[in-house]
FIBA-788404 format. One record per residue: chain; z, x, y of N, C-alpha, C in turn; residue in three letters; residue number from 1. Coordinates in Angstrom, 1 decimal. Layout:
N
+-------+--------+--------+--------+--------+--------+--------+--------+--------+--------+------+-----+
: kette :    n_z :    n_x :    n_y :   ca_z :   ca_x :   ca_y :    c_z :    c_x :    c_y : rest :  nr :
+-------+--------+--------+--------+--------+--------+--------+--------+--------+--------+------+-----+
:     A :      Z :      X :      Y :      Z :      X :      Y :      Z :      X :      Y :  ALA : NUM :
...
+-------+--------+--------+--------+--------+--------+--------+--------+--------+--------+------+-----+
***
This chain:
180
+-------+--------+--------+--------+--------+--------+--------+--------+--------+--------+------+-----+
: kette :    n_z :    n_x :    n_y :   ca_z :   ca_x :   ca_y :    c_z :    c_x :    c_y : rest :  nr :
+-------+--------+--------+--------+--------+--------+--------+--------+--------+--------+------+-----+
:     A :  -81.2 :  -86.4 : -123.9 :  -82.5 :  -86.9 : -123.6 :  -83.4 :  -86.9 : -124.8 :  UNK :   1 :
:     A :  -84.1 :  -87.9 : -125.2 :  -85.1 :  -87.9 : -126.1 :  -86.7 :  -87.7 : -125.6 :  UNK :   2 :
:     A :  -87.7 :  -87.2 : -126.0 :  -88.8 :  -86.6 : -125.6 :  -89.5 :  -87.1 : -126.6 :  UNK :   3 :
:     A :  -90.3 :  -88.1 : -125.9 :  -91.7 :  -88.9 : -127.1 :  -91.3 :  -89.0 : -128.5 :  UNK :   4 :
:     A :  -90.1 :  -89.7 : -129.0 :  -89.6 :  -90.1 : -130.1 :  -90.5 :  -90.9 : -130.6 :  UNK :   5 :
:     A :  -91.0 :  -90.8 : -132.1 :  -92.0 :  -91.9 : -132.3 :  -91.7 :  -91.8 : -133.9 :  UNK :   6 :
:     A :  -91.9 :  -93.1 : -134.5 :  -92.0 :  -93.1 : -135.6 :  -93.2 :  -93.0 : -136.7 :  UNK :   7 :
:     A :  -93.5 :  -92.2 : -137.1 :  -94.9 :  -92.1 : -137.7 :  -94.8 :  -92.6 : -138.7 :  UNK :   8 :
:     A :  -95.4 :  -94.0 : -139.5 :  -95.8 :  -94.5 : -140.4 :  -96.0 :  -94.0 : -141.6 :  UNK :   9 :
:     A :  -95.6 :  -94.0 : -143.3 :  -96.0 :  -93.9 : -144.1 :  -97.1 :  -94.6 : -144.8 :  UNK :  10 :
:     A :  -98.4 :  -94.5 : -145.6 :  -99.0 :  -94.9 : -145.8 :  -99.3 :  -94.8 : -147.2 :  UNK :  11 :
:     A :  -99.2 :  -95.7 : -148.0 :  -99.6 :  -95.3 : -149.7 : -100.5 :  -95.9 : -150.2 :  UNK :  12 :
:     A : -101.3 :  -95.3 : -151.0 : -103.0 :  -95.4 : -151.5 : -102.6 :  -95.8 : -152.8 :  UNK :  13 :
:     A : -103.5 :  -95.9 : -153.7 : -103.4 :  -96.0 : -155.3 : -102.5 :  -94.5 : -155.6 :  UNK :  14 :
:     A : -103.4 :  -93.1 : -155.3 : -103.5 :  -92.3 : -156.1 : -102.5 :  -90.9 : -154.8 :  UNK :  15 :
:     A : -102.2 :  -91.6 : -153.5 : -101.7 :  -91.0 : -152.6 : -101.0 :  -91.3 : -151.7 :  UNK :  16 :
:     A :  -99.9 :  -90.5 : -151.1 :  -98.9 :  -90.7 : -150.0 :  -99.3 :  -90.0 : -148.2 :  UNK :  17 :
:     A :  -99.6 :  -90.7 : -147.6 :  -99.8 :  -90.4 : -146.4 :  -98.1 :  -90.5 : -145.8 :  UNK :  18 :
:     A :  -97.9 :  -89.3 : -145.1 :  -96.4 :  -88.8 : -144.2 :  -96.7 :  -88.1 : -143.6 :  UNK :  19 :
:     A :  -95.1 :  -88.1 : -142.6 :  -95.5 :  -87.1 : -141.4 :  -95.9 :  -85.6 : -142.0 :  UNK :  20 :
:     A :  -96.1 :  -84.8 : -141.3 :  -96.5 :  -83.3 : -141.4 :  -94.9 :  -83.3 : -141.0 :  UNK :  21 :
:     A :  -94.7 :  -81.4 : -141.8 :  -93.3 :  -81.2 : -141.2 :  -93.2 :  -79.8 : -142.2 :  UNK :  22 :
:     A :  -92.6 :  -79.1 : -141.5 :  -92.1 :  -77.7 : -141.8 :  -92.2 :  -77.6 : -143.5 :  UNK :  23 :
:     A :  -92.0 :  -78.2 : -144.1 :  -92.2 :  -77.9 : -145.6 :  -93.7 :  -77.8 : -145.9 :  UNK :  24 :
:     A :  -94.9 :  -78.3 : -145.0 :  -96.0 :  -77.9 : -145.5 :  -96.6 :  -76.7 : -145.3 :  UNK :  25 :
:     A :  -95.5 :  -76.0 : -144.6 :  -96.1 :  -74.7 : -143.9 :  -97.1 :  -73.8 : -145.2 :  UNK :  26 :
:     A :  -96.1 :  -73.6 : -146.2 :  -96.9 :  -73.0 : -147.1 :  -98.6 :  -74.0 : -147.7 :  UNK :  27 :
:     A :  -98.5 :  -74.8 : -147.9 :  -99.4 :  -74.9 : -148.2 : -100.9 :  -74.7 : -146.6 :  UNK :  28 :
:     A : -100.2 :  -75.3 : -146.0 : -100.9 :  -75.1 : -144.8 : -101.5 :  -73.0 : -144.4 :  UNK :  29 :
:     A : -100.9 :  -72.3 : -144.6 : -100.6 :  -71.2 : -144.7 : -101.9 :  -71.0 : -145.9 :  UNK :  30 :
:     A : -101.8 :  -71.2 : -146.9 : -102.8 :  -71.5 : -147.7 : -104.2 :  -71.2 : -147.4 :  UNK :  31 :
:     A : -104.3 :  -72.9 : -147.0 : -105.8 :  -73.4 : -146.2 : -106.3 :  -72.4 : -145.0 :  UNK :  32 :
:     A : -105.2 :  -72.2 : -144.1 : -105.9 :  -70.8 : -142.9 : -106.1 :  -69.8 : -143.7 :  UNK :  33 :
:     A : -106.1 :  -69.7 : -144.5 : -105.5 :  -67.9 : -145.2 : -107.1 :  -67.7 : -145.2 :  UNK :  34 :
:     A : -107.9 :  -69.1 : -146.2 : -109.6 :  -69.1 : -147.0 : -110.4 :  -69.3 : -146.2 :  UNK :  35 :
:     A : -111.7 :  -69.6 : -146.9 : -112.7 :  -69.7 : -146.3 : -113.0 :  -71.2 : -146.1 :  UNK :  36 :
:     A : -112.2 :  -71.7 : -146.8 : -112.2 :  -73.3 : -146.8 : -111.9 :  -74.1 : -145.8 :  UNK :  37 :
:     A : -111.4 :  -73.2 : -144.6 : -111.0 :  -73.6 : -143.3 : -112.0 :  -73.3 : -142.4 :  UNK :  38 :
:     A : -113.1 :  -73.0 : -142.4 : -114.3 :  -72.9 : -141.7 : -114.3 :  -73.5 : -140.7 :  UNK :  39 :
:     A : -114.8 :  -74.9 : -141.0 : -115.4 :  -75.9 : -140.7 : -114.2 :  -76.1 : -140.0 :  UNK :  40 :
:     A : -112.9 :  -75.9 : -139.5 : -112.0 :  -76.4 : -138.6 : -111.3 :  -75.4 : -137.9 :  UNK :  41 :
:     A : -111.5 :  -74.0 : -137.6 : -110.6 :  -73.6 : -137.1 : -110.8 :  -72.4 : -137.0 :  UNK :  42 :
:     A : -110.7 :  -72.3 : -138.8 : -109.8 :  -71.3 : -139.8 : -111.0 :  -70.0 : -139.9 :  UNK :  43 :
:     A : -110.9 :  -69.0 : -140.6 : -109.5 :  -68.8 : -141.1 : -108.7 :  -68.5 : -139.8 :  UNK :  44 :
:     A : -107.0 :  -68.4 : -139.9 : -106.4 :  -68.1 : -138.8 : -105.0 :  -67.3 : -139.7 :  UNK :  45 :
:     A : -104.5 :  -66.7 : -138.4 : -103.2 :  -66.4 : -138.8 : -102.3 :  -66.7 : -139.3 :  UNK :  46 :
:     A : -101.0 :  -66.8 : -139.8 :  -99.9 :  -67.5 : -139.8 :  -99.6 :  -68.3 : -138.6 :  UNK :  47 :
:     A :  -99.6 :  -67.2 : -138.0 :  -98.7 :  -67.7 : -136.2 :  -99.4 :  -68.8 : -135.8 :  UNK :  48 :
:     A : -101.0 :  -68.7 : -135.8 : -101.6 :  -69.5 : -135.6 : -101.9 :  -71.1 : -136.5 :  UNK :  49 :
:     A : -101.4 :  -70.8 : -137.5 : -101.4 :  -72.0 : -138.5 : -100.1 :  -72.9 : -138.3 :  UNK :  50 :
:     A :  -99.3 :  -72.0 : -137.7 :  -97.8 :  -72.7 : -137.6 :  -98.1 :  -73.5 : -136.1 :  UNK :  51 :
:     A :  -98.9 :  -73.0 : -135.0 :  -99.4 :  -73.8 : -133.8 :  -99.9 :  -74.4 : -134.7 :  UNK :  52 :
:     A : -100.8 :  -74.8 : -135.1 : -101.7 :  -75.3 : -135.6 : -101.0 :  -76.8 : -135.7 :  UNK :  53 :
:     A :  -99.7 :  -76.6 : -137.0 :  -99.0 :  -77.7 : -137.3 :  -98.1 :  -78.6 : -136.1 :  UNK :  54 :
:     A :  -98.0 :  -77.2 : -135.2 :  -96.9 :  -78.2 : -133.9 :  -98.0 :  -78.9 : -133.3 :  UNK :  55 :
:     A :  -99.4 :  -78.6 : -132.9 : -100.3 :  -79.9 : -132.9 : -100.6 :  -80.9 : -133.3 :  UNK :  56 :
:     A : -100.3 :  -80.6 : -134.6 : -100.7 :  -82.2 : -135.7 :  -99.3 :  -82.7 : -135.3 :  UNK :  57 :
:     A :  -98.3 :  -82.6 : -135.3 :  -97.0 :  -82.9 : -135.2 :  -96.8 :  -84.0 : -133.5 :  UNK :  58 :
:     A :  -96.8 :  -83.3 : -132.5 :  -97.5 :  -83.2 : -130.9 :  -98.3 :  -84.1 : -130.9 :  UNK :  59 :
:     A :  -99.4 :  -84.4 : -131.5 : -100.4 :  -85.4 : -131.3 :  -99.9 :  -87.0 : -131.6 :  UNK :  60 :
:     A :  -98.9 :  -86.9 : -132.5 :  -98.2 :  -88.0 : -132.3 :  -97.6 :  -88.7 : -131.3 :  UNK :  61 :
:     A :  -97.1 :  -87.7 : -130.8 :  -96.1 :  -87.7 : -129.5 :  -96.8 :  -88.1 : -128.8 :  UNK :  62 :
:     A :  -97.8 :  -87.5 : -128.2 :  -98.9 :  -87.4 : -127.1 :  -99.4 :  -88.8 : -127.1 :  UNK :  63 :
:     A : -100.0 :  -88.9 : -128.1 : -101.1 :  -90.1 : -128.7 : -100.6 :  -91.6 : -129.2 :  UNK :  64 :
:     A :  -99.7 :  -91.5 : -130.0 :  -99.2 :  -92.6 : -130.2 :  -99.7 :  -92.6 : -131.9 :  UNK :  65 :
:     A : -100.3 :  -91.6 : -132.6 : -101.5 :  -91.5 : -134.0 : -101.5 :  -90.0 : -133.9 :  UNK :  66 :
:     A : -101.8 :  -89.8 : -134.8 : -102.2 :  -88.7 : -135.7 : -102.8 :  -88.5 : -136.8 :  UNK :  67 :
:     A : -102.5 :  -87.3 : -137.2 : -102.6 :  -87.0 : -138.7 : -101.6 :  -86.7 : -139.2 :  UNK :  68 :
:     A : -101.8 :  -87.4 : -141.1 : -100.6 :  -87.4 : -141.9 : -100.8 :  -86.6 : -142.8 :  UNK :  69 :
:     A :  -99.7 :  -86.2 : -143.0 : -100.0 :  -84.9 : -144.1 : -100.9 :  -85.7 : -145.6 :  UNK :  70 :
:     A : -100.9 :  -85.6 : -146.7 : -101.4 :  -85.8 : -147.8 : -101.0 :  -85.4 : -148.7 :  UNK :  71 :
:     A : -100.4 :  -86.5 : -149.8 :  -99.3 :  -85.3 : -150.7 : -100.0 :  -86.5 : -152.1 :  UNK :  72 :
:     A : -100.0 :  -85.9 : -153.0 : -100.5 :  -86.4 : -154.4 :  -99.3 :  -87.1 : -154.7 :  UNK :  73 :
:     A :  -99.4 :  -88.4 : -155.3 :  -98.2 :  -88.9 : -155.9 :  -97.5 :  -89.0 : -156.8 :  UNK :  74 :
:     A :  -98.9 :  -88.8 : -157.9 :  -98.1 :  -87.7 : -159.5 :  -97.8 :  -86.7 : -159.4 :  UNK :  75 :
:     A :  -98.0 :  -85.9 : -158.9 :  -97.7 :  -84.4 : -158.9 :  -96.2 :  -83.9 : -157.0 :  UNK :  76 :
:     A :  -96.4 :  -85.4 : -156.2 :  -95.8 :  -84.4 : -154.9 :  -96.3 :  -83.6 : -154.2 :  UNK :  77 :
:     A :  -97.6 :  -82.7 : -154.7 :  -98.2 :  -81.7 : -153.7 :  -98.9 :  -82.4 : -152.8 :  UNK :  78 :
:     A :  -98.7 :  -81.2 : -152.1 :  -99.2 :  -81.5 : -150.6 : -100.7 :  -80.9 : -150.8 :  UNK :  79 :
:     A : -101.7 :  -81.9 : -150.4 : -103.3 :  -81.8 : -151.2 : -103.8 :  -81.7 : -149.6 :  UNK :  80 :
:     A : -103.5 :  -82.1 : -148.4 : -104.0 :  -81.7 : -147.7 : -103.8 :  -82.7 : -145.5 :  UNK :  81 :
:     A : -104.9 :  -82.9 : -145.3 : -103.9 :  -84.0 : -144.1 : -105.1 :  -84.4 : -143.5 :  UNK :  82 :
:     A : -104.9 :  -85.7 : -143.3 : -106.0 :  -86.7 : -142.6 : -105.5 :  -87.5 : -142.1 :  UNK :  83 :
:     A : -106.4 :  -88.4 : -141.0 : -105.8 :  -89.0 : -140.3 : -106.8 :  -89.7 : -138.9 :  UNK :  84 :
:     A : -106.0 :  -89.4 : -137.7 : -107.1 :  -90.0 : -136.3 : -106.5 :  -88.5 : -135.3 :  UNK :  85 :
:     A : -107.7 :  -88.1 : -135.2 : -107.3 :  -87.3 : -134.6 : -108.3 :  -87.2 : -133.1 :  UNK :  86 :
:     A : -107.4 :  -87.2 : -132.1 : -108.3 :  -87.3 : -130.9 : -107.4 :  -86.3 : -129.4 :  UNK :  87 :
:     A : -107.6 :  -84.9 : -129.8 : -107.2 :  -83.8 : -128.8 : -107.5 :  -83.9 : -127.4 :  UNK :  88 :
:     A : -107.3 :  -83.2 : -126.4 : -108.3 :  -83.0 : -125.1 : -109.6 :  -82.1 : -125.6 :  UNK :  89 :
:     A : -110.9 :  -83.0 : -124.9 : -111.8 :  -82.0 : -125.1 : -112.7 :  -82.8 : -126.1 :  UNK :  90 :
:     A : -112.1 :  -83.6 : -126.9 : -112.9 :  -84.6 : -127.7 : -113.3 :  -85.8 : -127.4 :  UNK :  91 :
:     A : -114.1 :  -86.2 : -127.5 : -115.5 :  -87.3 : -126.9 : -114.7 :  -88.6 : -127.0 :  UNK :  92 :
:     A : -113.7 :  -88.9 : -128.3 : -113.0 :  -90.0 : -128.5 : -112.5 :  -90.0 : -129.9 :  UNK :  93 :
:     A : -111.9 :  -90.6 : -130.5 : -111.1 :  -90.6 : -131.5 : -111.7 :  -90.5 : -132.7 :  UNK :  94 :
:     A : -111.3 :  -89.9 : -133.5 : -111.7 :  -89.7 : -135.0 : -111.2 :  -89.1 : -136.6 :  UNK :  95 :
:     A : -111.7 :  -89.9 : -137.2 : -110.8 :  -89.5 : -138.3 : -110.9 :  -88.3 : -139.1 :  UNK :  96 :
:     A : -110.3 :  -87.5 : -139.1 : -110.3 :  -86.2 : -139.3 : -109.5 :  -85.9 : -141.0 :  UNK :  97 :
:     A : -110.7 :  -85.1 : -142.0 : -109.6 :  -84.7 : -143.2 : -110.0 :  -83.4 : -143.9 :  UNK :  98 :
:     A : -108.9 :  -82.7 : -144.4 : -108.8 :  -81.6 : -144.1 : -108.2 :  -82.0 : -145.7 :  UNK :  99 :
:     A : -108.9 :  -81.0 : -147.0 : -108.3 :  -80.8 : -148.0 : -108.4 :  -79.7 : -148.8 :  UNK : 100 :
:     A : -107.0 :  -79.4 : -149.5 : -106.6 :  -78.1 : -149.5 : -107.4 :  -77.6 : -150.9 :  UNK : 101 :
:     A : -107.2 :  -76.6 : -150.9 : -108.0 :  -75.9 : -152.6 : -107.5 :  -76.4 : -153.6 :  UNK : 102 :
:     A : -108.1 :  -76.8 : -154.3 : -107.7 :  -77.8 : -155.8 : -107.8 :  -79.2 : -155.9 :  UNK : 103 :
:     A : -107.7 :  -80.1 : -154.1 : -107.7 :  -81.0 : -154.2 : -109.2 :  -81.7 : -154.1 :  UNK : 104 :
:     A : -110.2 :  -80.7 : -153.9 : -111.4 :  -81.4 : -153.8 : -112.3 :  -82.2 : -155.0 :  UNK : 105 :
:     A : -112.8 :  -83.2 : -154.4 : -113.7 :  -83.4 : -156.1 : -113.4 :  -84.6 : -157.1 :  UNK : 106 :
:     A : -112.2 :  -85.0 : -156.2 : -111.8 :  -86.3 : -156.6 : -111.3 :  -87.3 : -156.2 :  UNK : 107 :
:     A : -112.1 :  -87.5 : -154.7 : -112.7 :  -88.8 : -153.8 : -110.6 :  -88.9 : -152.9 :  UNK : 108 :
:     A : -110.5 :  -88.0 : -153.2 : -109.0 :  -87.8 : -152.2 : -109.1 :  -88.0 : -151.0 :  UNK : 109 :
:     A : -110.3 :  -87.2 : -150.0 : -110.5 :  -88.0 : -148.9 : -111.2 :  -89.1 : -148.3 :  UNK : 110 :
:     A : -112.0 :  -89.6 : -149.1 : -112.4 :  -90.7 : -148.9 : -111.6 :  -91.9 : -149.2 :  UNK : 111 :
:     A : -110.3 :  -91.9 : -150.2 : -109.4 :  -92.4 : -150.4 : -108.2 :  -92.6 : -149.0 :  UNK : 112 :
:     A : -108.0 :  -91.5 : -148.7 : -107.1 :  -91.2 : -147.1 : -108.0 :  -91.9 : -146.1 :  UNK : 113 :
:     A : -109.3 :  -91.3 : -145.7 : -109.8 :  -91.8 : -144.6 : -109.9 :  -93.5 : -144.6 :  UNK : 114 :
:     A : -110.2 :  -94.0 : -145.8 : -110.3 :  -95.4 : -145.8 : -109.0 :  -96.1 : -145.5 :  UNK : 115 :
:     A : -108.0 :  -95.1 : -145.6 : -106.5 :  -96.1 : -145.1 : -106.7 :  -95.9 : -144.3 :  UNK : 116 :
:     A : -107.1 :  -94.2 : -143.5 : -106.4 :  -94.4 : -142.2 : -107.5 :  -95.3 : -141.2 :  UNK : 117 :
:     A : -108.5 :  -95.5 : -141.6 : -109.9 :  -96.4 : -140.5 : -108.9 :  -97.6 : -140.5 :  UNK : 118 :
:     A : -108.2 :  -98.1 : -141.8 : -107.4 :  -99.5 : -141.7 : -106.5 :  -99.6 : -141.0 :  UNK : 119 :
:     A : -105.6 :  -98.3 : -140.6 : -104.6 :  -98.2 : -139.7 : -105.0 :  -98.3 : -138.3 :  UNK : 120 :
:     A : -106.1 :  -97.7 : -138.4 : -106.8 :  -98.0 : -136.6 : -106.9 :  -99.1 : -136.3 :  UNK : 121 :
:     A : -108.0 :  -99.4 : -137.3 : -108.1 : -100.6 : -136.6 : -107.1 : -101.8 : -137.2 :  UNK : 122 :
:     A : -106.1 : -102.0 : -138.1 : -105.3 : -103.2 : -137.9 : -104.5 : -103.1 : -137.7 :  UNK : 123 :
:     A : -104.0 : -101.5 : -137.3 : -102.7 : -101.6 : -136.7 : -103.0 : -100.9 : -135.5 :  UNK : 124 :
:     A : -103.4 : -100.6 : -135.0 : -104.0 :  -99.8 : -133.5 : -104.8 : -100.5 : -132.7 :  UNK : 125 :
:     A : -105.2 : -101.5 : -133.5 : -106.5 : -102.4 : -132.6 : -107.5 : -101.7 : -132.0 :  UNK : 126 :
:     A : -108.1 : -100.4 : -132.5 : -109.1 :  -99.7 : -132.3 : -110.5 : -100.2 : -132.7 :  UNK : 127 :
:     A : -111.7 : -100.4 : -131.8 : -113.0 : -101.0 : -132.2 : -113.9 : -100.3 : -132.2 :  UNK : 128 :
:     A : -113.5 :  -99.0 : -132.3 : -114.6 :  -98.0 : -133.5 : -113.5 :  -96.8 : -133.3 :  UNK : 129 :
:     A : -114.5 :  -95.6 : -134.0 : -114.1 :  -94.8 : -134.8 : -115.5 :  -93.5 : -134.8 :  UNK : 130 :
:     A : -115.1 :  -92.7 : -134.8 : -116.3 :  -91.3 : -135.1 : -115.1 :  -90.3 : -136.3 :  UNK : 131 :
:     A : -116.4 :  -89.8 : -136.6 : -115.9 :  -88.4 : -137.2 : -116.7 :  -87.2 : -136.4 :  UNK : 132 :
:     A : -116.4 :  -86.3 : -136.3 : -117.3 :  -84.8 : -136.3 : -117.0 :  -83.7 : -137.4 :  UNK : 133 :
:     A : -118.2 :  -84.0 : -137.7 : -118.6 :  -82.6 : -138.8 : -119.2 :  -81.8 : -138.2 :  UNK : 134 :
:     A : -119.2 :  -80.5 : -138.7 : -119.8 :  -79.0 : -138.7 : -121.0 :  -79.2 : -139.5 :  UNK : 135 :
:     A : -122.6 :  -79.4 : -138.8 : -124.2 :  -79.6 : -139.5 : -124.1 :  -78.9 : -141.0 :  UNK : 136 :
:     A : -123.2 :  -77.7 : -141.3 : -122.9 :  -77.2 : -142.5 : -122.2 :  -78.1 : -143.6 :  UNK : 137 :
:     A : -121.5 :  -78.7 : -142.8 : -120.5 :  -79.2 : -143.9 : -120.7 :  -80.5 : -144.9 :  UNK : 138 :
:     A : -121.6 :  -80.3 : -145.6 : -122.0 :  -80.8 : -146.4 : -121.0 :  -82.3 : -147.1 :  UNK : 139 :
:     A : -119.8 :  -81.5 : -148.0 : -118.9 :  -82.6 : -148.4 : -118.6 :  -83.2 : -147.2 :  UNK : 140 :
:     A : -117.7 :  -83.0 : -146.3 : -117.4 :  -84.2 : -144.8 : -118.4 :  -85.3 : -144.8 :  UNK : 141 :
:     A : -119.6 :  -84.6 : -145.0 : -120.8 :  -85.3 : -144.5 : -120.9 :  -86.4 : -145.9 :  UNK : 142 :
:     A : -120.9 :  -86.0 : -146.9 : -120.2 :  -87.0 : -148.0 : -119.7 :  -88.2 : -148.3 :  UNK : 143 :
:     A : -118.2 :  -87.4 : -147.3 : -116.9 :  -88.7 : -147.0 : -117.9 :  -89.6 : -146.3 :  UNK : 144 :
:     A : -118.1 :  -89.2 : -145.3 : -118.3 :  -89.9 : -144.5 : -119.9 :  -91.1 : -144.7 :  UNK : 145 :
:     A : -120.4 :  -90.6 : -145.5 : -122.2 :  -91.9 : -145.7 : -121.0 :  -92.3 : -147.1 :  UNK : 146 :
:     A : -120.0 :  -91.7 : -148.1 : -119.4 :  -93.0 : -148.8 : -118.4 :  -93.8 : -148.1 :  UNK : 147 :
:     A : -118.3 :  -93.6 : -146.7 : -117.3 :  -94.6 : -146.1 : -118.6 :  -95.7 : -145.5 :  UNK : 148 :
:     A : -120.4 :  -95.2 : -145.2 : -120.6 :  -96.2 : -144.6 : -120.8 :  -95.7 : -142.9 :  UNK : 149 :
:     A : -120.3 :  -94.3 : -142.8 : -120.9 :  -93.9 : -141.5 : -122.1 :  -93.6 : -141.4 :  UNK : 150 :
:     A : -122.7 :  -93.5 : -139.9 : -123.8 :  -93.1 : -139.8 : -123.6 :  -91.7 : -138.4 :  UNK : 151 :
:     A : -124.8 :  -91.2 : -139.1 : -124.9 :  -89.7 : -138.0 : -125.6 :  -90.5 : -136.6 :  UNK : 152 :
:     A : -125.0 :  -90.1 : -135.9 : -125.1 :  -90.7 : -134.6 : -125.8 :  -90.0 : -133.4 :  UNK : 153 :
:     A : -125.3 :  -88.7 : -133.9 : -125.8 :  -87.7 : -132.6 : -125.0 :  -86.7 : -132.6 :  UNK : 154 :
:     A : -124.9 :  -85.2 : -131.4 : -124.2 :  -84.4 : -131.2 : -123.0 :  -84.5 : -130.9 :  UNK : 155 :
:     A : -122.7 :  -83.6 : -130.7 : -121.3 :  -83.1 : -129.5 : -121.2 :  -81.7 : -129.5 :  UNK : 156 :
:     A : -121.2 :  -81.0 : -128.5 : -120.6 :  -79.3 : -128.8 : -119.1 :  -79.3 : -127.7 :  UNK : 157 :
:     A : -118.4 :  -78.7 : -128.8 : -117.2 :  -78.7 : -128.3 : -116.9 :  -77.2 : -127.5 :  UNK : 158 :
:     A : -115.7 :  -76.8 : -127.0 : -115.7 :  -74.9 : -126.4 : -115.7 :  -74.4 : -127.2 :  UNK : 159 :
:     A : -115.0 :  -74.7 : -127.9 : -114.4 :  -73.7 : -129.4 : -114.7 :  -73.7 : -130.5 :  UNK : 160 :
:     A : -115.2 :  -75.2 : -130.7 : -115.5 :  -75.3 : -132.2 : -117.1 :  -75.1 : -132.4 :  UNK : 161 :
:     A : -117.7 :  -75.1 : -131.4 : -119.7 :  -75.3 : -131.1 : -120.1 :  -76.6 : -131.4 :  UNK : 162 :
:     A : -121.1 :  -76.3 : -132.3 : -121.7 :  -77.6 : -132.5 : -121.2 :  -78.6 : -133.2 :  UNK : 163 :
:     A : -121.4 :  -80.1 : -133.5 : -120.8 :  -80.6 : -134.3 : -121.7 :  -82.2 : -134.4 :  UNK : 164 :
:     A : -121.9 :  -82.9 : -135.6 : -122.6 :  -84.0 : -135.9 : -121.8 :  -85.3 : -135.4 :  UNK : 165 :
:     A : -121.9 :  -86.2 : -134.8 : -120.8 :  -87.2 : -134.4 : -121.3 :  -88.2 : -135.7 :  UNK : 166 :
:     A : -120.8 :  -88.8 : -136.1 : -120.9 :  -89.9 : -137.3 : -120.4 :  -91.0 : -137.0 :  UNK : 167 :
:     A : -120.5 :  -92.1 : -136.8 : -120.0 :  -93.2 : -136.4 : -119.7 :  -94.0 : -137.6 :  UNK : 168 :
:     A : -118.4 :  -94.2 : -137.6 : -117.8 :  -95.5 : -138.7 : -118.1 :  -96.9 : -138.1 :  UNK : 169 :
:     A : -117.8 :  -97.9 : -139.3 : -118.5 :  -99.2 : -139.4 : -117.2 :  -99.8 : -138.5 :  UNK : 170 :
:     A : -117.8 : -100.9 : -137.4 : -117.0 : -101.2 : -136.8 : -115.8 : -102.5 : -137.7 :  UNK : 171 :
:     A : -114.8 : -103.1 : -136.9 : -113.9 : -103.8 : -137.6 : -115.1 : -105.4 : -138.0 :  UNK : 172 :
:     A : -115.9 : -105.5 : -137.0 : -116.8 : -107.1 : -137.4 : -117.6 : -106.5 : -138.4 :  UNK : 173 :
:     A : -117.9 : -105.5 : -138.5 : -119.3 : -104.9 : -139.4 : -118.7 : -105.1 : -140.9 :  UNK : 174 :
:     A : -117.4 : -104.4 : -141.1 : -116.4 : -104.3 : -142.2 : -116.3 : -106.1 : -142.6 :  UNK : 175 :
:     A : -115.9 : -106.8 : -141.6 : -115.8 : -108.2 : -141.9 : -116.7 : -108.9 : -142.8 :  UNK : 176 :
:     A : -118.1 : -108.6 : -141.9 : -119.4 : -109.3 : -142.2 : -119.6 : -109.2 : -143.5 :  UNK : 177 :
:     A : -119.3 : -107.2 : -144.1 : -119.4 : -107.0 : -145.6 : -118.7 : -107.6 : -146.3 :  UNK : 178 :
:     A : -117.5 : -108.2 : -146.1 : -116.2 : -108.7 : -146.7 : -117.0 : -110.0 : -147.1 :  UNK : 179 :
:     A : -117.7 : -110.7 : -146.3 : -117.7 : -112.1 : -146.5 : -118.9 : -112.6 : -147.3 :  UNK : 180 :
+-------+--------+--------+--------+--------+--------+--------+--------+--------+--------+------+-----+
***
């Protein structure tokens, strides 16, 4: 019997490789919970907990039909970090979520990822918006997201995570209108 078989999409950028998540990122993943740099999502956490962590990113596919993809640099192979659409129970609606590891900050890596993945939503998902949620702290997220063109929209507080800024990305006509 097969159980929610799904094929998760590769995606490649100029400067990056979007793939599935999978057991070989454990260490770097392992990493990110370990610091402080996981604040704003979670972290820090356990191992044990980081290894759940990944059977969710992994699961969400299954569940959802989308996810998040890992993030691997294309010169180098490392795994820099994972972004994507991420929409759990408990969340208001879908959003693109990116999470990047120590060393990879600082050179527009996730604004690079998030802009593919808004394109996979919507032209390959037929999705007609999009949110992020940031942590009111989180300054860089907050970043990505006014260089993608979002705007802060309002709250949300989640159980676990508290508070959080909803940011709304540019819809698929809005992107058009700019195109033209």
């Amino acid at each position: 019997m097969t159980i929610g078989a799904i094929d998760i999409p590769v995606i490649e950028t100029e400067r990056l490789i979007l793939r599935a998540p999978a057991a070989r990122d454990l260490p770097a993943l392992y990493g990110f919970y370990d610091s402080e740099r996981s604040s704003f999502v979670g972290g820090p956490m356990s191992h044990e907990l980081a290894w759940r962590q990944l059977g969710l990113e992994i699961g969400h596919w299954v569940l959802r039909g989308y996810g998040r993809w890992t993030v691997e640099e294309k010169a180098t192979g490392a795994t820099a970090g994972m972004v994507g659409i991420f929409n759990p129970e408990g969340w208001p609606e879908a959003e693109i979520g990116w999470d990047l590891f120590e060393g990879f900050e600082g050179r527009g890596y996730a604004t690079e990822a998030a802009l593919a993945t808004r394109g996979f939503a919507y032209g390959t998902l037929g999705m007609k918006t999009i949110i992020s949620l940031i942590k009111p702290a989180n300054l860089a997220s907050a970043g990505v997201a006014k260089r993608m063109g979002a705007v802060r929209e309002g709250g949300f507080t989640h159980e676990r995570h508290g508070p959080m800024e909803v940011w709304r990305h540019l819809s698929p006509e809005q992107l058009k209108e700019m195109a033209a």
